[in-house]
Structures are given as C-alpha cells and as structure tokens.
C-alpha positions in Angstrom: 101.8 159.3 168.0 98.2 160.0 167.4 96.6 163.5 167.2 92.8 163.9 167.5 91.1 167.0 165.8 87.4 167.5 167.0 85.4 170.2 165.6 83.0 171.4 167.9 80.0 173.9 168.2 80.5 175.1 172.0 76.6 176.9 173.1 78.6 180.3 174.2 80.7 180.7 171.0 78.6 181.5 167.7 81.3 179.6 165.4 82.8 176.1 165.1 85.8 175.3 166.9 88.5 172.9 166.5 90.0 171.2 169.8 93.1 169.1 169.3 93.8 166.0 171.6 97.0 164.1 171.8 96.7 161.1 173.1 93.1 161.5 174.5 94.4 164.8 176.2 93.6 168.4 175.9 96.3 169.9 173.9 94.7 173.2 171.9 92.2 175.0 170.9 91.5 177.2 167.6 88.9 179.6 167.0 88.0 182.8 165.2 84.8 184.3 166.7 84.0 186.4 163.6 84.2 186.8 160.0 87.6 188.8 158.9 88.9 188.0 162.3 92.1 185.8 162.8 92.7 182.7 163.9 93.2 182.5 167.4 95.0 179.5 169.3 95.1 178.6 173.0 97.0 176.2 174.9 96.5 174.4 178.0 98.9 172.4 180.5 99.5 169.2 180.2 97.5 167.4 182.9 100.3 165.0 183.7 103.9 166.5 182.9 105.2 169.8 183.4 104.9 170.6 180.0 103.9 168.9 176.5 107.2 168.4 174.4 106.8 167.3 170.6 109.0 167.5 167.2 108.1 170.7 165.9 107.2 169.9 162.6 104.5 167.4 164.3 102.8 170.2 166.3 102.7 172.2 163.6 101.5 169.5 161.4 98.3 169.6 163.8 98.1 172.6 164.0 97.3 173.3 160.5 94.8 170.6 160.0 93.2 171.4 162.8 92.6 175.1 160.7 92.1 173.7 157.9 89.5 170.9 158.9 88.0 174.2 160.5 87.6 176.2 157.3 86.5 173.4 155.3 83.2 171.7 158.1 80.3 173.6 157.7 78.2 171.2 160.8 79.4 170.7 164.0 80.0 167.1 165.5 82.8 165.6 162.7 85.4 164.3 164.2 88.7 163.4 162.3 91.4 161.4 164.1 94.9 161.0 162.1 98.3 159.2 162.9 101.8 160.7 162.5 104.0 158.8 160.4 
C-alpha cells in the first residue's frame, strides 16, 4: 500500500503544508499556520467509497511522517513517496 507525503507551499497559507495521498488520492492534510501553534489535521472523503478504512498503525504511520517531513523541509516543492511494509 503506498502513501504519498507532498509538502506544499499553498499562495493563501504563509507556512508549508503537508498533503498525504494514498494511492494517488486525497487522504489528509496537516498544517500549523503559526509559530507556537499546533498541529492541525483535516480529512477529506474518500472520492470513491463511503469511507477510507486502513490498519491503524499504518495511518498513523503517515501521519507522523507526514509531521515530521513538515518540521524537518525548509522549501516548498519536495515530495517524498514511501511504501508500507
């Protein structure tokens, strides 16, 4: 199963943010608008199924490199793709 992690600079946002794909589809979204603020994660529907349905400890797997890759890029436009064991 393959999780796509794109770090992006979006023109109405003034940070980066990290948009997570599974299987070329719009899963999540993580962002923190300003310093000292939290993390903040949305989800969207599934544009297919009636709902996304994974192994826990896999979403949460991308979950957290998807924050992590975020803390860690300072320029917009890296995009890191990983595979699931």
């Amino acid at each position: 199963m393959k999780f796509e992690i794109i770090i992006t600079s979006p023109p109405d946002r003034e940070r980066l943010v990290a948009e997570i794909y599974y299987e070329n589809m719009f899963w999540a979204k993580i962002s923190k608008e300003t310093v000292g603020q939290s993390y903040i994660i949305q989800f969207y529907p599934h544009p297919k199924n009636q709902c996304w349905e994974f192994e826990l400890d896999m979403a949460l797997r991308a979950i957290v490199k998807a924050k992590k890759d975020l803390e860690n890029l300072d320029s917009p436009g890296n995009n890191k793709s990983w595979e699931l064991p």
